[in-house]
Biopython code that builds the backbone (N, CA, C, O; Angstrom):
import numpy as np
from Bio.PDB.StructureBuilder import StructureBuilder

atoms = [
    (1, "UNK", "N", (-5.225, 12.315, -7.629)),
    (1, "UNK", "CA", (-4.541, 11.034, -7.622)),
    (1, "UNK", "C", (-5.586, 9.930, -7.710)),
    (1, "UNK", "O", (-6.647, 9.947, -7.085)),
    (2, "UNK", "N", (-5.237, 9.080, -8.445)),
    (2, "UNK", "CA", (-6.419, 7.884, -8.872)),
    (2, "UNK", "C", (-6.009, 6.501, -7.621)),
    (2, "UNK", "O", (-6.813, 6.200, -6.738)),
    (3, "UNK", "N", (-4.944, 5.956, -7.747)),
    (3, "UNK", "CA", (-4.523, 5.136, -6.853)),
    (3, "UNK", "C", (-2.895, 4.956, -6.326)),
    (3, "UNK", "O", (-1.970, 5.357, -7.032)),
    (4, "UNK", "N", (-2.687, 4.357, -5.104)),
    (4, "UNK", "CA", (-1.805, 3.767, -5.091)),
    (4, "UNK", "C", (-1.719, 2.143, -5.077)),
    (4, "UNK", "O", (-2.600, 1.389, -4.666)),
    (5, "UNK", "N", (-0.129, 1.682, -5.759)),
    (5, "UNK", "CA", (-0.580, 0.505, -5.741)),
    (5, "UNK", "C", (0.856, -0.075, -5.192)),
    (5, "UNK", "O", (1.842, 0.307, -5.821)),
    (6, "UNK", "N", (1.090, -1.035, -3.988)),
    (6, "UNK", "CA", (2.069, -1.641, -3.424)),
    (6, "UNK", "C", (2.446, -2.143, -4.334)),
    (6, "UNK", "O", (1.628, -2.086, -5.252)),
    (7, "UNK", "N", (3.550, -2.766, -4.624)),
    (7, "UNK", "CA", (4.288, -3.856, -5.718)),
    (7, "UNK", "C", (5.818, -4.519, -5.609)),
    (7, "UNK", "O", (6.914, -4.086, -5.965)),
    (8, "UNK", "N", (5.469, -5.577, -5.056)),
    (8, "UNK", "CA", (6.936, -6.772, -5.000)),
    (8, "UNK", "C", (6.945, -6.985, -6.501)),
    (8, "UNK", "O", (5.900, -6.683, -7.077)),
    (9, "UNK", "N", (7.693, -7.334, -7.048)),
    (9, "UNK", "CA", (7.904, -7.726, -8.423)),
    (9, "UNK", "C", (9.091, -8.362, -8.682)),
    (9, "UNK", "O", (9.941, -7.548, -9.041)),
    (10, "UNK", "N", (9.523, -9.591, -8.640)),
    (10, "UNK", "CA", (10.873, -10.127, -9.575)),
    (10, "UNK", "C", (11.031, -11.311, -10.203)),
    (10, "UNK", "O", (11.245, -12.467, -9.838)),
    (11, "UNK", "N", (10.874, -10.752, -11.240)),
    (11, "UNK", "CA", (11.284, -11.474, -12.901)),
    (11, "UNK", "C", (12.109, -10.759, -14.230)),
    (11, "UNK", "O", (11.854, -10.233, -15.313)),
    (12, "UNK", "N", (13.285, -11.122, -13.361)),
    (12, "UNK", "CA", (14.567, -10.281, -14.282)),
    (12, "UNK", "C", (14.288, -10.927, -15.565)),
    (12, "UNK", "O", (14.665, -10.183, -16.470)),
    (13, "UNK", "N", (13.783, -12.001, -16.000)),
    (13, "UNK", "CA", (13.274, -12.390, -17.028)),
    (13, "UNK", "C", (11.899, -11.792, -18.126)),
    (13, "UNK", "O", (11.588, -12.434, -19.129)),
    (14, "UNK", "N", (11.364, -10.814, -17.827)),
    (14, "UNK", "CA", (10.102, -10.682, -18.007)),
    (14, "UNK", "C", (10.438, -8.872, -18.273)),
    (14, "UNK", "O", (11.327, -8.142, -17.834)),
    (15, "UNK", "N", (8.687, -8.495, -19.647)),
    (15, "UNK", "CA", (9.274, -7.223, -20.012)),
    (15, "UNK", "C", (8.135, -6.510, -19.014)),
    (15, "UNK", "O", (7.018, -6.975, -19.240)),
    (16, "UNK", "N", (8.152, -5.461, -17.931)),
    (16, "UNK", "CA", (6.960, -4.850, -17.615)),
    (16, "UNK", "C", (6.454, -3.481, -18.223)),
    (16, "UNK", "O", (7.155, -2.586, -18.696)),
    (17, "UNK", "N", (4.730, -3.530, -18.074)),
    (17, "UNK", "CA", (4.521, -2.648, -19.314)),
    (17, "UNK", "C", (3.354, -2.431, -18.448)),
    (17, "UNK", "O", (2.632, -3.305, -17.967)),
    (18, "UNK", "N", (3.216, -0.587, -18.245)),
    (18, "UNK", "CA", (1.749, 0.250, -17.534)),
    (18, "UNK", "C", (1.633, 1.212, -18.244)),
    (18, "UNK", "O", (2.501, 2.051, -18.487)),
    (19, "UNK", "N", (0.002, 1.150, -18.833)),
    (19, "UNK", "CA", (-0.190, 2.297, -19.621)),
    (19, "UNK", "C", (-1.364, 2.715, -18.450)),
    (19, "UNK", "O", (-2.105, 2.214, -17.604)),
    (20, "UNK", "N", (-0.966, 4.003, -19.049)),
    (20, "UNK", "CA", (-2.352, 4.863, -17.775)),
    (20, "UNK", "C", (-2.602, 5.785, -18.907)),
    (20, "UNK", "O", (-1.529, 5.993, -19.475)),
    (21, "UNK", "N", (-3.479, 6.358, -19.410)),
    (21, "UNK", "CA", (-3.562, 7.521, -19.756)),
    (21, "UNK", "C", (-4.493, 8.843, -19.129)),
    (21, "UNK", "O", (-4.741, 8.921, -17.926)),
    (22, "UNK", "N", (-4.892, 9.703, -19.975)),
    (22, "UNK", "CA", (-5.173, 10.817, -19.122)),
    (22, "UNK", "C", (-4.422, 12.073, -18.453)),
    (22, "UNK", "O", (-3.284, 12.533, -18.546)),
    (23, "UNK", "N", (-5.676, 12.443, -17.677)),
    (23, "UNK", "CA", (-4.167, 12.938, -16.376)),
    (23, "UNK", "C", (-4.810, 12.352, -14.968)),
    (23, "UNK", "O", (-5.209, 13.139, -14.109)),
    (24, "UNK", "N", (-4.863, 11.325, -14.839)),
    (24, "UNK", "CA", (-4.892, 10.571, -13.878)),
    (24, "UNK", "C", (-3.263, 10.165, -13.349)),
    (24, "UNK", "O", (-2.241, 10.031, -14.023)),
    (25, "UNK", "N", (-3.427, 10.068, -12.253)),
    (25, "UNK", "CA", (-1.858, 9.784, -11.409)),
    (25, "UNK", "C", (-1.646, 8.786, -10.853)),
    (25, "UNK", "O", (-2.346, 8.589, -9.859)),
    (26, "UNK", "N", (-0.909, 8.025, -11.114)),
    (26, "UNK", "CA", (-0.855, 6.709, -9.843)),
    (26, "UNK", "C", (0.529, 7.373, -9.490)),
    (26, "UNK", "O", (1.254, 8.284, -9.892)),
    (27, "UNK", "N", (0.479, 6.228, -8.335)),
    (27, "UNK", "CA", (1.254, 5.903, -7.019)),
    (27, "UNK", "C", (2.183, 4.312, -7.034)),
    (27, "UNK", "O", (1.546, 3.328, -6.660)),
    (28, "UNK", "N", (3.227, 4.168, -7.338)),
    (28, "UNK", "CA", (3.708, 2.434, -7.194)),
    (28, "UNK", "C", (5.173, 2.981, -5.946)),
    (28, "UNK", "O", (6.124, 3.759, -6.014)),
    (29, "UNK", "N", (4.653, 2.118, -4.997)),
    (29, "UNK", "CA", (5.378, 1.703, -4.069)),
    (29, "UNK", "C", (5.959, 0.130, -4.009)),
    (29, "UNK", "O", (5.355, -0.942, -3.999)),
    (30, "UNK", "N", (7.233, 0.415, -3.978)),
    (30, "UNK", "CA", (7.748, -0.781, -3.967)),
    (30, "UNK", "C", (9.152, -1.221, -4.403)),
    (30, "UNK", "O", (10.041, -0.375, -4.304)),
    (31, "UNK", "N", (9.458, -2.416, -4.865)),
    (31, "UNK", "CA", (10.592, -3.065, -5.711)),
    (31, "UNK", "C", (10.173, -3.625, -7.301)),
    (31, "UNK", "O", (9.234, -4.403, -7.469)),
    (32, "UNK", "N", (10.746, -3.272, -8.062)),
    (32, "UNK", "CA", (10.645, -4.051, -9.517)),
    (32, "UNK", "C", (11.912, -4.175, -10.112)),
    (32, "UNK", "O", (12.563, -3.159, -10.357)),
    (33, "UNK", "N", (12.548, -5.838, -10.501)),
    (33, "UNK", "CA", (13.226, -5.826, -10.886)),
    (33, "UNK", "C", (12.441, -7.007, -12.629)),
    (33, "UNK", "O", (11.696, -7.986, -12.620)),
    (34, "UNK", "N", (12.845, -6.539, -13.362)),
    (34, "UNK", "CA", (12.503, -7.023, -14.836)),
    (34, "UNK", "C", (13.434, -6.868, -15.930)),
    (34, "UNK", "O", (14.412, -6.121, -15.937)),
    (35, "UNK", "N", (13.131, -7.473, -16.656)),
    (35, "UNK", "CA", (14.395, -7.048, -18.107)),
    (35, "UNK", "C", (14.285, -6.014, -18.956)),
    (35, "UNK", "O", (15.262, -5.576, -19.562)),
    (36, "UNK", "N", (12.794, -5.413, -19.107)),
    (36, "UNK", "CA", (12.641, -3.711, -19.157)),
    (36, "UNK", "C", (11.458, -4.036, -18.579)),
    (36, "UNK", "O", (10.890, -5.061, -18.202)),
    (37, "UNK", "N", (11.102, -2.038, -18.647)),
    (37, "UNK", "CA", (10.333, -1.550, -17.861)),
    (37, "UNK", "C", (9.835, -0.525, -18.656)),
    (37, "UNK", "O", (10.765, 0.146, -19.103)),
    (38, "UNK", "N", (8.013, 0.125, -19.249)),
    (38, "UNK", "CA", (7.704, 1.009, -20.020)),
    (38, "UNK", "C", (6.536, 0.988, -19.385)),
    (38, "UNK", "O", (5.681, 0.179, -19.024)),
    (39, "UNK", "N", (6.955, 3.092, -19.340)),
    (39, "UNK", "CA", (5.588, 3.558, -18.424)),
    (39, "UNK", "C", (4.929, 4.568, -19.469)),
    (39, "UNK", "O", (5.725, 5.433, -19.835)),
    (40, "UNK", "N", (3.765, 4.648, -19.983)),
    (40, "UNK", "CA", (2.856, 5.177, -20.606)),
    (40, "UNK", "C", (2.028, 5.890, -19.422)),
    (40, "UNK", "O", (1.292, 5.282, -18.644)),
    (41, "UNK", "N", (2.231, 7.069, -19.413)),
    (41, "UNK", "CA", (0.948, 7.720, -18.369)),
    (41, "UNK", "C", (1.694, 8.094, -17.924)),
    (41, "UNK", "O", (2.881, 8.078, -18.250)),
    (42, "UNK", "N", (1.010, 8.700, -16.726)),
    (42, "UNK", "CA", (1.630, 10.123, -15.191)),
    (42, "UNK", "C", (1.915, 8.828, -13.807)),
    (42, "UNK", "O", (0.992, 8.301, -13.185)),
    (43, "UNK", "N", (3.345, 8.551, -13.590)),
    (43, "UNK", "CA", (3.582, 7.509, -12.656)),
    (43, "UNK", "C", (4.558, 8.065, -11.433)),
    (43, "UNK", "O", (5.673, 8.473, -11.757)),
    (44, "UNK", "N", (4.312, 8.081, -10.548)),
    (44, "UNK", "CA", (5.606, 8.447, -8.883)),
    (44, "UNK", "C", (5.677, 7.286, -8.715)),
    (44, "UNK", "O", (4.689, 6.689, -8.288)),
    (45, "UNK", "N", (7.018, 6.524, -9.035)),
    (45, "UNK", "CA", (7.561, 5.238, -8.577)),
    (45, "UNK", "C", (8.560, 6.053, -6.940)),
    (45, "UNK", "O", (9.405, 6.943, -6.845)),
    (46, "UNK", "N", (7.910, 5.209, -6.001)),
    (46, "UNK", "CA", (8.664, 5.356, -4.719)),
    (46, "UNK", "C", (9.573, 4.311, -4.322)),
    (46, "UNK", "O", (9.353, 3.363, -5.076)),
    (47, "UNK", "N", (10.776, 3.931, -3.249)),
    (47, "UNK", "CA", (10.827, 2.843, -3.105)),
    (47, "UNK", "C", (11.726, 3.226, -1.529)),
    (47, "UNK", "O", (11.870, 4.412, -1.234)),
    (48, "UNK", "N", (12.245, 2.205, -0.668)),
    (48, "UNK", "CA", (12.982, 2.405, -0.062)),
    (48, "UNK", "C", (14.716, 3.051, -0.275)),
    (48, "UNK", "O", (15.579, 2.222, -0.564)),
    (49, "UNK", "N", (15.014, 4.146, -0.155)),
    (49, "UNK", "CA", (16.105, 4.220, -0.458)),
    (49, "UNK", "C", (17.000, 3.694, 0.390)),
    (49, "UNK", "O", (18.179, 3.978, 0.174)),
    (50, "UNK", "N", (16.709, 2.905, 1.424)),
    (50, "UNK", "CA", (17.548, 2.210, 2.304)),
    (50, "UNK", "C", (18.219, 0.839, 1.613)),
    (50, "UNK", "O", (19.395, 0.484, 1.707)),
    (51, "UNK", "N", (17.433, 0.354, 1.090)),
    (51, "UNK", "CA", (18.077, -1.033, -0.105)),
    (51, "UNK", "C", (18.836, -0.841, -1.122)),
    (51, "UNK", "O", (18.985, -1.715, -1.976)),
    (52, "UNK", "N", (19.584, 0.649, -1.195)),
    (52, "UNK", "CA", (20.463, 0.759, -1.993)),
    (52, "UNK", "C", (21.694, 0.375, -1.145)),
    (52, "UNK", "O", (22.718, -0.057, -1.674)),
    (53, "UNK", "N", (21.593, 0.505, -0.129)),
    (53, "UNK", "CA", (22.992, 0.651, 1.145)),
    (53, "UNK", "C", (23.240, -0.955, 1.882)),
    (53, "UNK", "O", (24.229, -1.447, 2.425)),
    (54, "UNK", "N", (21.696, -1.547, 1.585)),
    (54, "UNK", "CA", (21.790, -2.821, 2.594)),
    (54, "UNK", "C", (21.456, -4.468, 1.032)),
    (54, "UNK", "O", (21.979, -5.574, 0.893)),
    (55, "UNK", "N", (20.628, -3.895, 0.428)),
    (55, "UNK", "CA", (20.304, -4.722, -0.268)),
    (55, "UNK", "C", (21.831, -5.299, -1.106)),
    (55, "UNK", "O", (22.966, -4.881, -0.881)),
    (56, "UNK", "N", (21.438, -6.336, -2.078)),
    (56, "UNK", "CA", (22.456, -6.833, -2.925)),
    (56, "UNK", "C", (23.194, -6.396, -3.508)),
    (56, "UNK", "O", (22.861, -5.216, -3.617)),
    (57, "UNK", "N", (24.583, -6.652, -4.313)),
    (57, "UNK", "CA", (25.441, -6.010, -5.331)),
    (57, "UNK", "C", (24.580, -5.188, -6.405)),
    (57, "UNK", "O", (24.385, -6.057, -7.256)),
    (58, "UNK", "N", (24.177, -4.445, -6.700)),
    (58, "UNK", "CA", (23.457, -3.745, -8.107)),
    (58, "UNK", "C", (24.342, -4.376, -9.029)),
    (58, "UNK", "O", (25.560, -4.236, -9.143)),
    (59, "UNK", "N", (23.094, -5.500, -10.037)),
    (59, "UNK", "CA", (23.781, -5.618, -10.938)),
    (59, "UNK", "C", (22.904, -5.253, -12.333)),
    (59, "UNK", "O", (23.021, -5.759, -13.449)),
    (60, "UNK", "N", (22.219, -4.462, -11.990)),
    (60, "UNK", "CA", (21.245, -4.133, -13.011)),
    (60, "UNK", "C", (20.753, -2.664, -12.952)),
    (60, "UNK", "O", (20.116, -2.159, -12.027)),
    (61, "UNK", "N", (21.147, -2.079, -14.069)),
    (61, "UNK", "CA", (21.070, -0.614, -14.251)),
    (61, "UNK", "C", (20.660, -0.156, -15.173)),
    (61, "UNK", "O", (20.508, -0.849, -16.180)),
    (62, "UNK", "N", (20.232, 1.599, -15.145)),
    (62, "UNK", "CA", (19.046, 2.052, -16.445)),
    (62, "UNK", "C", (20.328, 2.187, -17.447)),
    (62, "UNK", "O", (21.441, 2.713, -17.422)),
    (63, "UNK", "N", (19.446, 1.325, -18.440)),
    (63, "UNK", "CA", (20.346, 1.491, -19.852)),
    (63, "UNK", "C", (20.504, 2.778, -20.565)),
    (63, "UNK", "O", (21.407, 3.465, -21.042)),
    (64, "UNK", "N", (18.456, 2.803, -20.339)),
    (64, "UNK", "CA", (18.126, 3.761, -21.465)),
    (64, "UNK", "C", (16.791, 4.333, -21.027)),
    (64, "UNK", "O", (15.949, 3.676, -20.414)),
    (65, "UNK", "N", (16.620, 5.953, -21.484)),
    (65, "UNK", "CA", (15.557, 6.307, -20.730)),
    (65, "UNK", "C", (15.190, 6.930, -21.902)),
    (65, "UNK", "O", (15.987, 7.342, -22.744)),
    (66, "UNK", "N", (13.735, 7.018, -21.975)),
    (66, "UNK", "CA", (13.384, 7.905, -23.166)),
    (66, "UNK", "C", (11.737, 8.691, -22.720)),
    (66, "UNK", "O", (10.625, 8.162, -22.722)),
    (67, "UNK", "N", (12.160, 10.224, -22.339)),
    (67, "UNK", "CA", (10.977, 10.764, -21.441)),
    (67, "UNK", "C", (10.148, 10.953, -22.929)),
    (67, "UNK", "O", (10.837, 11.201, -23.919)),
    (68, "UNK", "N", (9.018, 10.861, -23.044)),
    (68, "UNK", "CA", (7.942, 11.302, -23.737)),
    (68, "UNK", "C", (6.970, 12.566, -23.244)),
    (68, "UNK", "O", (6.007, 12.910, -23.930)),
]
sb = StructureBuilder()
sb.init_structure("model")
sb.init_model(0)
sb.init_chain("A")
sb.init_seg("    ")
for serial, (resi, resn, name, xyz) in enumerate(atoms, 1):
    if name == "N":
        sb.init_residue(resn, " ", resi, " ")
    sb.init_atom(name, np.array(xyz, "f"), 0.0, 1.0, " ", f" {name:<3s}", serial, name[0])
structure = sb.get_structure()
């Protein structure tokens, strides 16, 4: 594992984009909300699964997934 990296993130406006390559591994802990999201590389997105139950209405959901 190369790193972990904490991450607040919100800009439902904005496209986010992590390339990693290799076989290096990260770690993202956290929240990201954006207007997309593209992961290049080996990524474990974690997050609280408790903010599905307490947090806001979900109004934003995976459209589209495309594993490479």
């Amino acid at each position: 594992m190369v790193g972990v990296h904490y991450v607040s993130l919100g800009n439902p406006n904005a496209d986010f984009t992590l390339g990693g390559g290799g076989n290096d591994l990260y770690d993202f802990v956290g929240s990201i909300v954006t207007r997309s999201m593209t992961l290049n590389g080996h990524y474990n997105m974690h997050y609280d699964e408790a903010l599905e139950q307490s947090g806001p209405v979900r109004v934003y959901v995976v459209t589209t997934w495309n594993e490479l």
